[in-house]
Structure formats: structure tokens, C-alpha cells
N, C-alpha and C positions, 0 to 999 in steps of 0.2 A: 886634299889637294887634287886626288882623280875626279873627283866631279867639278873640282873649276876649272882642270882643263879640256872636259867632256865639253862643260858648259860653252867654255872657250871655242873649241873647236865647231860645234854648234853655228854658233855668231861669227866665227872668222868664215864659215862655209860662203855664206851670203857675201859678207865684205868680197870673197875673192869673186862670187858671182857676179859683184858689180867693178871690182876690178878687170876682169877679163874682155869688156869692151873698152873702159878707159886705156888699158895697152895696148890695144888693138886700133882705136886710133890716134894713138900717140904716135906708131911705126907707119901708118899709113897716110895721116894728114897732119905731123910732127904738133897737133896740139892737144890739148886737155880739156876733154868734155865736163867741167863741173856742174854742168846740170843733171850728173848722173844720178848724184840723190832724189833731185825733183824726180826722175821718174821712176824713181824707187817709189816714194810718196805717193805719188798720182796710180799708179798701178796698184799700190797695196792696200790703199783707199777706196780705190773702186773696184777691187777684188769684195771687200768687206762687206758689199753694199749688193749686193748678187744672193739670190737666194740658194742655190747652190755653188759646187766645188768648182765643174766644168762649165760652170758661166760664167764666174766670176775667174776664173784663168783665162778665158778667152778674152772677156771685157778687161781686165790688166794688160793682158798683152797688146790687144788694139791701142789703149789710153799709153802703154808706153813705143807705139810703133809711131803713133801722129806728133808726141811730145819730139822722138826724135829725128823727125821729118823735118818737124819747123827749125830747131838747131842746126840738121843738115843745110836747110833752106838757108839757114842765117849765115853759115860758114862760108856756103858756095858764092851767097851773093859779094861776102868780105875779099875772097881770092879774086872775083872780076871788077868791082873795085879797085884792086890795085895792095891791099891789105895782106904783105907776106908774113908781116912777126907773127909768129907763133901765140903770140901774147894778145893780140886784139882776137881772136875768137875766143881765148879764155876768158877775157874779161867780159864778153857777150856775153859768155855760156853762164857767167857767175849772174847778171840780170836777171837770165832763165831760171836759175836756178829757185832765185828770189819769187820772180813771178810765180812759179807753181806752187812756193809755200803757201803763196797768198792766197792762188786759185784754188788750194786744196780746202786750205782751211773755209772759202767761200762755198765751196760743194759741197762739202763731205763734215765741215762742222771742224769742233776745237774739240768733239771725245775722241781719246785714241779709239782705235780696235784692235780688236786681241779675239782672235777665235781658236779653240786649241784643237787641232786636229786628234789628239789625243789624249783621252781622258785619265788613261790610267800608266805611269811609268812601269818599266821594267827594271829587273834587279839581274845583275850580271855582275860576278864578282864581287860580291857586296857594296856594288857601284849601282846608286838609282838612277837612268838613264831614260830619257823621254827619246819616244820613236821617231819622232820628227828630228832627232837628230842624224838618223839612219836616211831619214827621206831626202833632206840637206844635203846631204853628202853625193847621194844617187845623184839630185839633179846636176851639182857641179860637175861629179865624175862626165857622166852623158852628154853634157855641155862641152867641157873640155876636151874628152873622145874625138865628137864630130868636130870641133874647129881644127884637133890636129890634123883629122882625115883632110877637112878638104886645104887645108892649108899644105900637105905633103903632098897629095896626091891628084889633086885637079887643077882645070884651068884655071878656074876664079882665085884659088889659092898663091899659082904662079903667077899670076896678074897682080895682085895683092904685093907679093912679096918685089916683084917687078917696079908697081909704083915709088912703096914704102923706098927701095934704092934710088930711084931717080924719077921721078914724076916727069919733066919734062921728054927723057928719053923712051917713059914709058906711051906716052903720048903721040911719038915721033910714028911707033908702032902699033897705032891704031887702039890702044887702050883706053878707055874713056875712067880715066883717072876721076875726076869729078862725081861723074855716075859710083864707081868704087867707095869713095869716102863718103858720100851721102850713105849709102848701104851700111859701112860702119857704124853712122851713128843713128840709124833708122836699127840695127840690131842691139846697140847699145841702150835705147831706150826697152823697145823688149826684154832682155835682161835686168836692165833693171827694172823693171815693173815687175817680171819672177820673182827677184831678190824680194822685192817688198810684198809680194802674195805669201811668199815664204816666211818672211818676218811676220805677216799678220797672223801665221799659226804657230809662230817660234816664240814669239817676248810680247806682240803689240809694236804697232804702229801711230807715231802722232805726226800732224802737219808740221812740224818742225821739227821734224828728225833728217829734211833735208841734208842739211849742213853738216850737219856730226857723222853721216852715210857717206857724203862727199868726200869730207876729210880721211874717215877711214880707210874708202876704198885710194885714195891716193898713197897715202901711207903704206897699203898693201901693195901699190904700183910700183912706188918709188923703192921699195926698201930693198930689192934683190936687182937693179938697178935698171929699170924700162927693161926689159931682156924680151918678153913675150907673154903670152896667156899662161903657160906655165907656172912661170918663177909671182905673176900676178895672182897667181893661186896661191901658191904657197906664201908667200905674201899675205894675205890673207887672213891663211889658215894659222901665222904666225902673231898677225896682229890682234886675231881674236882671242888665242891664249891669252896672250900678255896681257889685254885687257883686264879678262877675268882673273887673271891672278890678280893685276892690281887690285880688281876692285875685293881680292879676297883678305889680300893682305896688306897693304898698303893702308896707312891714317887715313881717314876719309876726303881731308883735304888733298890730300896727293894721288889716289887712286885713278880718278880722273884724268890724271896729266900721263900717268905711266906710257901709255902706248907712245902718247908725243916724245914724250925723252928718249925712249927706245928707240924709233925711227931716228932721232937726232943722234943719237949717239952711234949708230950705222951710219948713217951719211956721214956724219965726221972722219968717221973710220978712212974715209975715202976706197974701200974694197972695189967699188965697182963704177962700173963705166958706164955714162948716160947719154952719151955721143951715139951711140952704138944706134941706127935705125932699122937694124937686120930686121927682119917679120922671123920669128921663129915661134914654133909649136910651143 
């Protein structure tokens, strides 16, 4: 059972890595970027394709900074438009999301990749653990660190948390609200393209892991209720247990669904509040 939820926490690392820009602009431009798996995808595909480590993190990061440029670009031009529900940039983002499976799979081929950063596990506790679970963890920690720093402690933070409360008043005050939320999701595709450089030396990577990325890191968003990057972490790092417990012990036809009944049976619960637009750490 300790190594599925080593394994677990592993895979939920990443999910929260790509959660932590989906709540981040959930509180700042009150929608849901699901094109976050494509730049998982497109990042962790063209991480693969690099002859080295630190070319191929530079080139993901670029391939996930442009992916969430044009999403930015798409949401800004839907608000001048006239486009308030929440619901028409999502339903854009899920296009996006589509097209990149497509564009991936057109680049980069229909073989997954899988390169293992580590060749040999280690044994702790009489638990076999691979070091790249260690490396996971670092970059969420690191990630998560700096967004509390500047979200507590700077202007851009207090501006952030400023809009995400009232975007009009934020505006009133010289804040370029617009400018702000493009930035979220120009950083939301970077991370996700991390998440998916990290997946290429965690499990493998295929052009249609978009969707099942997507869905997870939502699951991982929603379950401790929109709150912040935080509780989107933990989130996460909860949904990737459950996963692999299902997939440890669960029938095989049921394994698969575990995570979704999980979340569903939280959300039932009704525990917590999704109103809530606070920006918090």
C-alpha cells in the first residue's frame, strides 16, 4: 500500500502543478482554463524532442508560454466583445484544448515518450521509490513558495488580489485588470508545459493525455473548494493517491472511475464554498 501512495503522490505532484494556474485564474478572471492539459501535452512533447535536459525545459516552457498567450488573446478579445459568463471562455478553452491534441499529435507523432530521469530506484523503508518522485515534489514546493511570496508580499500580488475582488474597481484605480489575466494564463500554460516535462520523466507522455490532465487538474481544483494555490495543491496531491489506490485495488473496471466518484462524493457533501473569489496563498 506505501508504494501506491508514494506512487500516488508522485502523479498527484504534477496534477497540483497544473492545478495551481487553473485557481489562479479561476479567482482572477472567474473562469476555467481547460486548455491546461494541451499545454501540458505540447510542452511535454517538445521537452522530448530536445537533445538535452535544459533545452528541452526551455523549449516546453516557451511552447507552453505562446499556447497560453493565444488562450489569453482569446479570453481578452471575448470580455470586449461584450462576453461576461464565465462559461463562454470555458467552452473556447475546451476548442483549445481539442486543437492541441491535434497539433500535438501532428508534430510530435502518435508514440508516447517516456524518458526516465532515473535509472536506478532507491529503497527507504523497505519502500522502492524512484527519485524523480523527490524532484516532483521540489518543483511544486518552489512553485508554490514563490506564488505565496508574491501574492503576500508585492504589488503584482496586491493587484491580483484587488482585481480577483472587483475588476471594475480595480480598474477605477489604474489597474490594468486585462494586462493581469492574460499574465495568468500566459503562466498557466508554462506550468503546464513543466507539469508535462515532468510527466515525460515520471510515467510517459501521449497526445491524448490532454483531457484526462484536464479533468484531473480540475478535480484537484474543485475538491477543497476554488480556495487558492494551496488547497489546489493539496487537491492534487489527494487526487493522485486516490487514483493509485484505485488503480491498486479496485476491479479493473472500476479503478478508472475511483478519482471521479471521489470528487463527486465531496462535492455532494456540500463542505465547501465555491462563491468565494478571495486570491489567497
Amino acid at each position: 500500500m506505501i508504494e501506491f501512495v508514494v506512487q500516488g503522490l508522485a502523479l498527484g505532484a504534477l496534477y497540483a502543478l497544473i492545478a495551481i494556474p487553473l485557481s489562479l485564474v479561476w479567482l482572477t478572471a472567474h473562469t476555467l482554463d481547460l486548455a491546461i492539459g494541451g499545454y501540458a501535452v505540447m510542452g511535454g512533447m517538445a521537452f522530448a524532442t530536445a537533445s538535452d535536459r535544459s533545452t528541452g525545459l526551455a523549449l516546453a516552457l516557451g511552447v507552453g508560454a505562446l499556447c497560453g498567450l493565444v488562450s489569453a488573446a482569446l479570453f481578452v478579445t471575448l470580455r470586449r466583445l461584450g462576453a461576461t459568463d464565465p462559461m463562454a471562455p470555458g467552452l473556447v478553452s475546451v476548442g483549445v484544448l481539442i486543437a492541441l491534441g491535434s497539433l500535438a499529435q501532428a508534430i510530435f507523432g502518435i508514440d508516447p515518450a517516456f524518458q526516465a530521469n532515473f535509472e536506478v530506484p532507491i529503497e527507504i523503508g523497505g519502500v522502492r521509490i524512484n527519485p524523480q518522485v523527490f524532484l516532483n515534489f521540489a518543483a511544486v514546493a518552489v512553485i508554490l513558495g514563490l506564488i505565496v511570496v508574491v501574492l503576500r508580499y508585492t504589488g503584482l500580488g496586491r493587484a491580483m488580489r484587488a482585481s480577483a475582488a472587483s475588476p471594475a474597481d480595480a480598474s477605477l484605480v489604474g489597474i490594468g485588470v486585462s494586462r493581469l489575466q492574460s499574465l495568468v494564463f500566459v503562466l498557466g500554460g508554462m506550468l503546464g508545459a513543466l507539469a508535462g516535462a515532468l510527466l515525460v520523466m515520471t510515467s510517459g507522455l501521449s497526445f491524448e493525455f490532454g483531457l484526462g490532465l484536464t479533468l484531473s487538474a480540475i478535480g484537484a481544483v474543485i475538491l477543497f473548494g476554488l480556495r487558492g494555490p494551496v488547497t489546489a495543491v493539496l487537491g492534487g496531491l489527494t487526487i493522485g493517491v486516490v487514483e493509485a489506490l484505485g488503480s491498486g485495488y479496485a476491479p479493473a473496471g472500476i479503478g478508472p472511475a475511483v478519482p471521479v466518484l471521489f470528487v463527486f462524493i465531496v462535492l455532494a457533501s456540500g463542505v465547501f464554498d465555491f462563491d468565494d473569489r478571495t486570491v489567497r496563498p
